[in-house]
Backbone and ligand atoms as CSV (ligand in chain L), in Angstrom:
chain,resi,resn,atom,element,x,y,z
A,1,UNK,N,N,-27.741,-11.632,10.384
A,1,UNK,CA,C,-26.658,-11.784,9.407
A,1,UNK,C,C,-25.343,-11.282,10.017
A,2,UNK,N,N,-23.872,-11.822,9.875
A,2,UNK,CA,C,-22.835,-11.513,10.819
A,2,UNK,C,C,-22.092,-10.716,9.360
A,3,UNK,N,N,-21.860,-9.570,10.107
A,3,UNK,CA,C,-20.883,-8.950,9.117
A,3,UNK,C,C,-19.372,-9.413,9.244
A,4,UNK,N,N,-19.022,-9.484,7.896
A,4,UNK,CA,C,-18.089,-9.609,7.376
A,4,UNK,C,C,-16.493,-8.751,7.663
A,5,UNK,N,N,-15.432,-9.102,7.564
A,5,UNK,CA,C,-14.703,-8.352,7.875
A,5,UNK,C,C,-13.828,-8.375,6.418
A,6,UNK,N,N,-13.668,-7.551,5.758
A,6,UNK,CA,C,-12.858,-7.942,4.299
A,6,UNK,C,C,-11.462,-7.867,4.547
A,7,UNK,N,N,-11.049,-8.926,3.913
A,7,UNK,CA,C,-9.855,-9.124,3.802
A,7,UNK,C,C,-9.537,-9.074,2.888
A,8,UNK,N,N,-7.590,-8.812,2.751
A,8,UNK,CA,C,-6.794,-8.189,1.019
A,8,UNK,C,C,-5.518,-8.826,1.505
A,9,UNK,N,N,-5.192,-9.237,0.289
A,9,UNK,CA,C,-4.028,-9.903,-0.120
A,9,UNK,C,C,-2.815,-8.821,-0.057
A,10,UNK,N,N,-1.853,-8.925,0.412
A,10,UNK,CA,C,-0.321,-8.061,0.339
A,10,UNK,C,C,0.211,-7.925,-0.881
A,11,UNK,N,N,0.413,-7.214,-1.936
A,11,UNK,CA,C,1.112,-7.646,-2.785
A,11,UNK,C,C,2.487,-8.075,-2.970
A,12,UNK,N,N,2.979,-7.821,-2.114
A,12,UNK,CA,C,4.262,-8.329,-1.941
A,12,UNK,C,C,4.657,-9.848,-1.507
A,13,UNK,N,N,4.134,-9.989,0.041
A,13,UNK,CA,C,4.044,-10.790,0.573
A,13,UNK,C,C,3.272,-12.160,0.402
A,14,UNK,N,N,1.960,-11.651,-0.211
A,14,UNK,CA,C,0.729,-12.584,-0.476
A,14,UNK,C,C,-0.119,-12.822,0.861
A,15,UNK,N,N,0.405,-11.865,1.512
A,15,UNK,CA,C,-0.191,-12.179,3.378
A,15,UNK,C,C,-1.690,-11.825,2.949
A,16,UNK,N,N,-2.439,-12.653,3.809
A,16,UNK,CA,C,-4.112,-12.615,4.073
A,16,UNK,C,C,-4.225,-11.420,5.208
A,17,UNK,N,N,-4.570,-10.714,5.352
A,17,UNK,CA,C,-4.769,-9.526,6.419
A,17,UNK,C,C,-6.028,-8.784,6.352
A,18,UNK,N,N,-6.787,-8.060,7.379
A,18,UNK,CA,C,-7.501,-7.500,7.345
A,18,UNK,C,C,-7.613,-6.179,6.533
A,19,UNK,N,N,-7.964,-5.687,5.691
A,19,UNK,CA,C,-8.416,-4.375,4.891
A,19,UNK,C,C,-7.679,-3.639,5.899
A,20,UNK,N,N,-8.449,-3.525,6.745
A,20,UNK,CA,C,-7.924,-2.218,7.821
A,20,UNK,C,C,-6.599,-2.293,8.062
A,21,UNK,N,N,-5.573,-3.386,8.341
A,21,UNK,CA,C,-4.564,-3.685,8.907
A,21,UNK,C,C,-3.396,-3.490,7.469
A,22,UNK,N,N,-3.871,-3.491,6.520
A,22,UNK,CA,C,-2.799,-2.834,5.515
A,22,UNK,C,C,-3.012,-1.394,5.206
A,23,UNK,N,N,-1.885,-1.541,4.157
A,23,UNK,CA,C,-2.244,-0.051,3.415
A,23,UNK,C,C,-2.536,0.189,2.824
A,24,UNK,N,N,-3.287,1.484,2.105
A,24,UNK,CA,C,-4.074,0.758,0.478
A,24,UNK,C,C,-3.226,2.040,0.157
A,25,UNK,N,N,-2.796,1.377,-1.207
A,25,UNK,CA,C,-1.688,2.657,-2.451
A,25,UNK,C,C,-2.888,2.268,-3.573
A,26,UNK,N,N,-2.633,3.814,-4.209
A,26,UNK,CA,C,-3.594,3.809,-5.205
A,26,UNK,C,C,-3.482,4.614,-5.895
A,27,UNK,N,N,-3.759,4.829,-7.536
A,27,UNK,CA,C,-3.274,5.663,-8.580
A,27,UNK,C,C,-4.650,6.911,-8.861
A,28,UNK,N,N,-4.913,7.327,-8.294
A,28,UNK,CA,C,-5.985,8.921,-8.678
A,28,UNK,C,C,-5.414,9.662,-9.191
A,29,UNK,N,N,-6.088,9.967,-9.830
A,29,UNK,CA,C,-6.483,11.444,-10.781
A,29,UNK,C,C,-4.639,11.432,-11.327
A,30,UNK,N,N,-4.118,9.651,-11.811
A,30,UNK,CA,C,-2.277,9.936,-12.440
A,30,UNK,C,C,-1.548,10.652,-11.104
A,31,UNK,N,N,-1.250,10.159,-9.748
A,31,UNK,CA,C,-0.938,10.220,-9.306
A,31,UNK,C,C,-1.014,8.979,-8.380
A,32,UNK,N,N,0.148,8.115,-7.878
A,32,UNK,CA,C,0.472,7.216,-7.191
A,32,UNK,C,C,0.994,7.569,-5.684
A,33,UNK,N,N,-0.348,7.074,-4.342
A,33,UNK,CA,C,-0.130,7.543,-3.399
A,33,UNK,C,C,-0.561,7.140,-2.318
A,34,UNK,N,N,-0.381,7.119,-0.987
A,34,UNK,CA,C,-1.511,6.389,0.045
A,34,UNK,C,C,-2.705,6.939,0.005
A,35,UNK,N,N,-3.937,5.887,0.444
A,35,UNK,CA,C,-5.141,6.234,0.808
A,35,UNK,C,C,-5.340,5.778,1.702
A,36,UNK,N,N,-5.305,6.758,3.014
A,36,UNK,CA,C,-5.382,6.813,4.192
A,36,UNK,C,C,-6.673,6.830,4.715
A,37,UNK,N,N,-7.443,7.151,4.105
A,37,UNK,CA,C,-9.037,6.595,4.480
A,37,UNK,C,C,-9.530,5.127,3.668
A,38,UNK,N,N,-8.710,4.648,2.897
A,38,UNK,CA,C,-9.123,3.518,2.309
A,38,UNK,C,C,-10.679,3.742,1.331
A,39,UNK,N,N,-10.214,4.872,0.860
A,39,UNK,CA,C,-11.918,5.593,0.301
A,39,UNK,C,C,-12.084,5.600,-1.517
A,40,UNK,N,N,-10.867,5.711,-1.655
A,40,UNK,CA,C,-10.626,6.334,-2.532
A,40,UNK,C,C,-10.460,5.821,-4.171
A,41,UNK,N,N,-11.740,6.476,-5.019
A,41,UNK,CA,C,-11.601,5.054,-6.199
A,41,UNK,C,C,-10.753,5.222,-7.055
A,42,UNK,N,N,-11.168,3.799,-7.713
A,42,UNK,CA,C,-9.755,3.180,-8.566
A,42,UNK,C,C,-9.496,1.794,-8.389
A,43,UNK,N,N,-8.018,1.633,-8.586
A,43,UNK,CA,C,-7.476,0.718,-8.607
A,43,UNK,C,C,-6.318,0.853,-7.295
A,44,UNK,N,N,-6.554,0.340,-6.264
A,44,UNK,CA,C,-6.079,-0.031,-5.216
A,44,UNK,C,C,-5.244,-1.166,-5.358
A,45,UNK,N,N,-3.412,-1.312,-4.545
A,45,UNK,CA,C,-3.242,-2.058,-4.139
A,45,UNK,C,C,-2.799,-1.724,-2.576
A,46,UNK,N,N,-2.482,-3.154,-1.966
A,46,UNK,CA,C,-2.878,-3.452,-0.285
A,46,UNK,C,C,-1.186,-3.850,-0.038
A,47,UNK,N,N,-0.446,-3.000,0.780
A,47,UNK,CA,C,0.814,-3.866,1.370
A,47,UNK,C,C,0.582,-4.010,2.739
A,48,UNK,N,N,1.125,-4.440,3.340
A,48,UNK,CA,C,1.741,-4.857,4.684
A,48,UNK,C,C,2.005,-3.282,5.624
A,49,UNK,N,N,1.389,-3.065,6.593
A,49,UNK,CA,C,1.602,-2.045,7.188
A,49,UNK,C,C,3.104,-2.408,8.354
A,50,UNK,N,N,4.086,-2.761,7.589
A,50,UNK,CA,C,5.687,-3.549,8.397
A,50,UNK,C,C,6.783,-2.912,7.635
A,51,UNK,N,N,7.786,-2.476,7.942
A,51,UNK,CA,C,8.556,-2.213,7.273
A,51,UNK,C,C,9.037,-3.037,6.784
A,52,UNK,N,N,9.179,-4.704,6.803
A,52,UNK,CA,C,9.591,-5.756,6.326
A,52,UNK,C,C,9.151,-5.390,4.452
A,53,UNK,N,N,7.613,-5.028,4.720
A,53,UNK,CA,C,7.388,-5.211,3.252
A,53,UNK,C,C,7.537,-3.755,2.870
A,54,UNK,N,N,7.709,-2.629,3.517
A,54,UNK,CA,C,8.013,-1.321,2.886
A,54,UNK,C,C,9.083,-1.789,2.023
A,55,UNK,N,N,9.992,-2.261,2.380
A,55,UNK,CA,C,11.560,-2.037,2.087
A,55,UNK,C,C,11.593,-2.836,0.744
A,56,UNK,N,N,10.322,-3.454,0.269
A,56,UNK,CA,C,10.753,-4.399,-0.582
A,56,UNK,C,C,10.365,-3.360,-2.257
A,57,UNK,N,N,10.123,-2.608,-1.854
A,57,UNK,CA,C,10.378,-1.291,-2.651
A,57,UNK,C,C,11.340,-0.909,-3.021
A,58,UNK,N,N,12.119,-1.583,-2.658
A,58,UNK,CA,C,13.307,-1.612,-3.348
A,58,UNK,C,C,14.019,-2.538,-4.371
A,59,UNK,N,N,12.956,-3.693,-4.283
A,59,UNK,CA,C,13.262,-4.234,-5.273
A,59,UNK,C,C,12.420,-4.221,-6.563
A,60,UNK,N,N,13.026,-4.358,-7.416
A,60,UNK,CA,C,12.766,-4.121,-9.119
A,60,UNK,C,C,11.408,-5.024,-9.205
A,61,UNK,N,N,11.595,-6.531,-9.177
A,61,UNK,CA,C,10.419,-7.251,-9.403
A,61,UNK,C,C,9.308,-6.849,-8.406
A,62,UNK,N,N,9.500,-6.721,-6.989
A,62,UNK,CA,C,8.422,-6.347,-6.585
A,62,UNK,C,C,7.449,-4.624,-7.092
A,63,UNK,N,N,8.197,-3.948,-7.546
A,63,UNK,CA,C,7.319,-2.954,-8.048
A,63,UNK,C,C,6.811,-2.742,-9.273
A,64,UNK,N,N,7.692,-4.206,-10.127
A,64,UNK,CA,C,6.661,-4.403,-11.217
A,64,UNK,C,C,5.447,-5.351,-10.898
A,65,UNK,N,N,5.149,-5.662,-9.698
A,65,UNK,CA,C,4.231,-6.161,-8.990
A,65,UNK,C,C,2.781,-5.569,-8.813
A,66,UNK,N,N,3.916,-4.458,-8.196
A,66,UNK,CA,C,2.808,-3.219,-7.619
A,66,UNK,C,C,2.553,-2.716,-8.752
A,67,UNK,N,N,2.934,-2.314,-9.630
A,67,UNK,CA,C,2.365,-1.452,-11.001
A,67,UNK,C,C,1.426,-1.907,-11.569
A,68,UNK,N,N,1.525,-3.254,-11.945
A,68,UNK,CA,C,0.881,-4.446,-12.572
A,68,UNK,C,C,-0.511,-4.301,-11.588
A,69,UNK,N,N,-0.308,-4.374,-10.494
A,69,UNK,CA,C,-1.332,-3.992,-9.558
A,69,UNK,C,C,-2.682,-2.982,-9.347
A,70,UNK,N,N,-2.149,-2.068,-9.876
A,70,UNK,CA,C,-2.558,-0.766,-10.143
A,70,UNK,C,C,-2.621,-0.202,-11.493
A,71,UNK,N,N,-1.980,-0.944,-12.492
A,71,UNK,CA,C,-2.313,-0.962,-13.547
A,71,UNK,C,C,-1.949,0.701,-14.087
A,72,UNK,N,N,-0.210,0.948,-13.454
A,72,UNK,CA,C,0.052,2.878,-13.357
A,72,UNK,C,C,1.275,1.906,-13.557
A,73,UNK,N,N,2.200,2.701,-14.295
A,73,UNK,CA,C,3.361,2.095,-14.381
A,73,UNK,C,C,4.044,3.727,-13.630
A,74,UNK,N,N,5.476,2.909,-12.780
A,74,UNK,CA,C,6.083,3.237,-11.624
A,74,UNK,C,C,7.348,3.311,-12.222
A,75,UNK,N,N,7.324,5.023,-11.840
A,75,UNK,CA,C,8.668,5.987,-12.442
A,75,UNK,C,C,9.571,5.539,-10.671
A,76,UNK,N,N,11.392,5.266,-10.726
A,76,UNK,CA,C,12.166,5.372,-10.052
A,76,UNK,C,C,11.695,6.629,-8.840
A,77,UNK,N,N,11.280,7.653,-9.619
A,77,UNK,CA,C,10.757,8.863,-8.306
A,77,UNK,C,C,9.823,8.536,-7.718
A,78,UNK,N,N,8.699,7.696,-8.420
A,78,UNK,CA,C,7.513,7.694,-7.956
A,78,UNK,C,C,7.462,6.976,-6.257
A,79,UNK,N,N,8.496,6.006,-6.854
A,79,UNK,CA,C,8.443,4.724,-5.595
A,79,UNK,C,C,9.113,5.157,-4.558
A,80,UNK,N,N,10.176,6.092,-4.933
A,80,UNK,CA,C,10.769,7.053,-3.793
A,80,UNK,C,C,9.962,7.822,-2.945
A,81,UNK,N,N,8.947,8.704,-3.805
A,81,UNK,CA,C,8.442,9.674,-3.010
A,81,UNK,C,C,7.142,8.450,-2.092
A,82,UNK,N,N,6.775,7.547,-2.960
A,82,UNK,CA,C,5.507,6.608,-2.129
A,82,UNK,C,C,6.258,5.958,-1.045
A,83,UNK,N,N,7.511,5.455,-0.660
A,83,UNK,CA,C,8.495,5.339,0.092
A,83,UNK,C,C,8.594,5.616,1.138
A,84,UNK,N,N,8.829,7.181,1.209
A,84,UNK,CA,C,9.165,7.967,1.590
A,84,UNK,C,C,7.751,8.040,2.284
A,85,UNK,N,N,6.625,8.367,2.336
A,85,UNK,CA,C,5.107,8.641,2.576
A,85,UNK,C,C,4.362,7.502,3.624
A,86,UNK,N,N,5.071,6.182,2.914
A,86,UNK,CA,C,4.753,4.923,4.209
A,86,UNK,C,C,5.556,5.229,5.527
A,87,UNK,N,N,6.834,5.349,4.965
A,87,UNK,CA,C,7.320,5.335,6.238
A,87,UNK,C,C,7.192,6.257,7.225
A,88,UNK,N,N,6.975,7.284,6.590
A,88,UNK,CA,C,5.876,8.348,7.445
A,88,UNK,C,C,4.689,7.905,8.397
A,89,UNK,N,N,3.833,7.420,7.556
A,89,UNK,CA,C,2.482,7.084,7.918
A,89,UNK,C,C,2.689,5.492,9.066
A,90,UNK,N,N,3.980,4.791,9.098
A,90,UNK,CA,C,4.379,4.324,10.008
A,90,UNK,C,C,4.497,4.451,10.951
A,91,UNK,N,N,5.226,5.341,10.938
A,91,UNK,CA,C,6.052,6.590,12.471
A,91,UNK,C,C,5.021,7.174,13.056
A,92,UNK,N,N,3.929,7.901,12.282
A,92,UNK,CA,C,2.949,8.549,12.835
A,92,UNK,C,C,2.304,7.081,13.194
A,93,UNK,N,N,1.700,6.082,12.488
A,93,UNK,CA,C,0.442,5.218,13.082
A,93,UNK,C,C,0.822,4.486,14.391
A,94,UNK,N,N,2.684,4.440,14.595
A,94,UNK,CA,C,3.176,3.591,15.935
A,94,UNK,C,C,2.999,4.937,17.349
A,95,UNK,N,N,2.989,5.883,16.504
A,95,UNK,CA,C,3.348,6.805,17.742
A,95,UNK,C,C,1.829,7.593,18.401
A,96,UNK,N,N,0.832,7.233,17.429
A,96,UNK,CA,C,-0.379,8.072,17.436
A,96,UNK,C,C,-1.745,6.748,17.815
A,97,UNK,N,N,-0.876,5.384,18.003
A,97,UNK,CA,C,-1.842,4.437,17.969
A,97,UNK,C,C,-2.354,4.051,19.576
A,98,UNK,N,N,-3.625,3.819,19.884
A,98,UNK,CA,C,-4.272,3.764,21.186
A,98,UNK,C,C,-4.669,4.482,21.893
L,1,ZN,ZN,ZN,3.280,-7.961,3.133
């Protein structure tokens, strides 16, 4: 039997990508945040590990996207501080990768 590789939709973008190759944001325990092990239950959504689609966090419709997504509705701070946390986890995954 050949294993499978799962794939997730971008919410932003609608890009087809590998699980692994995005990011998974996710609302635990009323808190909206990365899951960096991709472990973590709930309601997961998947962006684009690009700053192309970080940035789109800035727009209004796309984070009623993401909310809708996650089914957590998204305070002005929230998306700041989750923002703020990708682009982190950017910097570290370009500089820490191979
Ligand atoms: Zn994307």
């Amino acid at each position: 039997m050949s294993k499978l590789y799962p794939i997730r939709t971008c919410v932003f973008c609608r890009k087809k990508e590998l699980k692994k190759k995005l990011v998974r944001i996710t609302c635990f325990q009323g808190k909206v945040g990365l899951d960096k092990e991709q472990s973590l239950p709930g309601r997961g959504a998947y962006i684009c590990h690009e700053a192309r689609c970080i940035d789109k966090l800035d727009n209004p419709n796309k984070i009623k996207k993401l909310a809708r997504a996650l089914r957590f509705p998204l305070t002005r701070e929230r998306v700041q501080l989750l923002e703020r946390e990708l682009q982190e986890f950017i910097k570290r995954g370009k500089h820490g990768e191979g």
